[in-house]
DOBA-48948 format. One line per field, with one value per residue (C-alpha): x, y, z. Coordinates in nm, 3 decimals. Each point is the difference from the previous one (the first is absolute). Layout:
BEGIN
px c(X / ...)
py c(Y / ...)
pz c(Z / ...)
This chain:
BEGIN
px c(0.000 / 0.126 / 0.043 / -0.161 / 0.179 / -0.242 / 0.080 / -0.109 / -0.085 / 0.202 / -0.054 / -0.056 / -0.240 / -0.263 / 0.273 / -0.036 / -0.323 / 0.011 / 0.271 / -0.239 / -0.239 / 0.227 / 0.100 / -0.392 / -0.026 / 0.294 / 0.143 / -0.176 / 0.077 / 0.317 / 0.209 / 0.050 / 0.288 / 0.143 / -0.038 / 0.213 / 0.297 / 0.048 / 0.000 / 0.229 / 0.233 / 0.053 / 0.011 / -0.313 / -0.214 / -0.349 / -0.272 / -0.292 / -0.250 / 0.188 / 0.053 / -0.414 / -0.064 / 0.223 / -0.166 / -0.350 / 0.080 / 0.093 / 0.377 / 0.196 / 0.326 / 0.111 / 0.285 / -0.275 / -0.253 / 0.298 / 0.071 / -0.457 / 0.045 / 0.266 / -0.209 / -0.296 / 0.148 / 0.094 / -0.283 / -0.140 / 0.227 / -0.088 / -0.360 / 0.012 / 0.260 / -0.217 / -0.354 / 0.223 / 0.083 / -0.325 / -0.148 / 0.253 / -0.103)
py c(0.000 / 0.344 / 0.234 / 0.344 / 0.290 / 0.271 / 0.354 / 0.178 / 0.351 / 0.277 / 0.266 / 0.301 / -0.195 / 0.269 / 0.270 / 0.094 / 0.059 / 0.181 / 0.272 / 0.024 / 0.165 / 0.154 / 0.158 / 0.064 / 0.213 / 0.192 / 0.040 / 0.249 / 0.169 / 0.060 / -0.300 / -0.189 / 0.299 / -0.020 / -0.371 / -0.033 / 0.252 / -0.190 / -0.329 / 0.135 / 0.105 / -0.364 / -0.092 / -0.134 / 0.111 / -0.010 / 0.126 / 0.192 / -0.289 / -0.250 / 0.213 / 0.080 / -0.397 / -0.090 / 0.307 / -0.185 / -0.333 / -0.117 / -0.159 / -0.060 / 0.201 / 0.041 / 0.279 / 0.187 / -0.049 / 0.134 / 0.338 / 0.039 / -0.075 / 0.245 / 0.272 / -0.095 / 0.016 / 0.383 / 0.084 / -0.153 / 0.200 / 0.330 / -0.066 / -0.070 / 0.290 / 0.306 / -0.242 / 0.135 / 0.366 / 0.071 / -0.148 / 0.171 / 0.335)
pz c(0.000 / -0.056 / 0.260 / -0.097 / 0.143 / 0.177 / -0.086 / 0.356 / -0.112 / 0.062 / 0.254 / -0.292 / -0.157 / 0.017 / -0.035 / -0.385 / 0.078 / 0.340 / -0.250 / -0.243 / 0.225 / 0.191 / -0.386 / -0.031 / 0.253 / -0.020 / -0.346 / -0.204 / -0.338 / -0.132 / 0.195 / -0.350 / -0.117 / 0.395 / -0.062 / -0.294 / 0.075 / 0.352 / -0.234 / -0.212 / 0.292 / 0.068 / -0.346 / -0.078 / -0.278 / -0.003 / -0.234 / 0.159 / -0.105 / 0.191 / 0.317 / -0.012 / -0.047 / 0.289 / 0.216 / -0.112 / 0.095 / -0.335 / 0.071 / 0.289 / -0.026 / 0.380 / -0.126 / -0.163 / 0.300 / 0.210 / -0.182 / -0.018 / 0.375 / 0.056 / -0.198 / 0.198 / 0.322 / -0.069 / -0.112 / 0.307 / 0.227 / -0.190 / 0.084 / 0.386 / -0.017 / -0.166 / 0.256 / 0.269 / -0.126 / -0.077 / 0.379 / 0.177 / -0.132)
């Protein structure tokens, strides 16, 4: 009899998806031309269509997810930064 070896999931299973709402809520316009100079800064070149797939859920590139992440996370830390400027008035 063969054995059959059990892949146990890993624990980012659920990850791609957990970044692509994380990119939902907090990458707006504009973040595909931020998107590809930071690309090309590491030497990867990517066309616009391919960074908006990958930002959609169509593909799994984690170096591309990363840079969207990065964006996203500014953009993030703009927002709660001007939330608290304008409550501390």
């Amino acid at each position: 009899m063969t054995n059959i070896i059990k892949n146990l999931p890993q624990e980012n299973v659920h990850s791609h998806k957990e970044v692509l709402k994380f990119l939902d809520t907090y990458l707006k316009y504009g973040y595909v031309k931020e998107a590809k100079k930071r690309l090309l800064n590491k030497r990867l070149d990517y066309t616009s269509g391919t960074i908006r797939n990958i930002k959609n859920g169509i593909g799994e590139d984690w170096k591309e997810l990363n840079v969207l992440a990065e964006i996203a996370h500014e953009n993030k830390t703009a927002k709660e930064s001007v939330s608290r400027l304008i409550n501390n008035q």
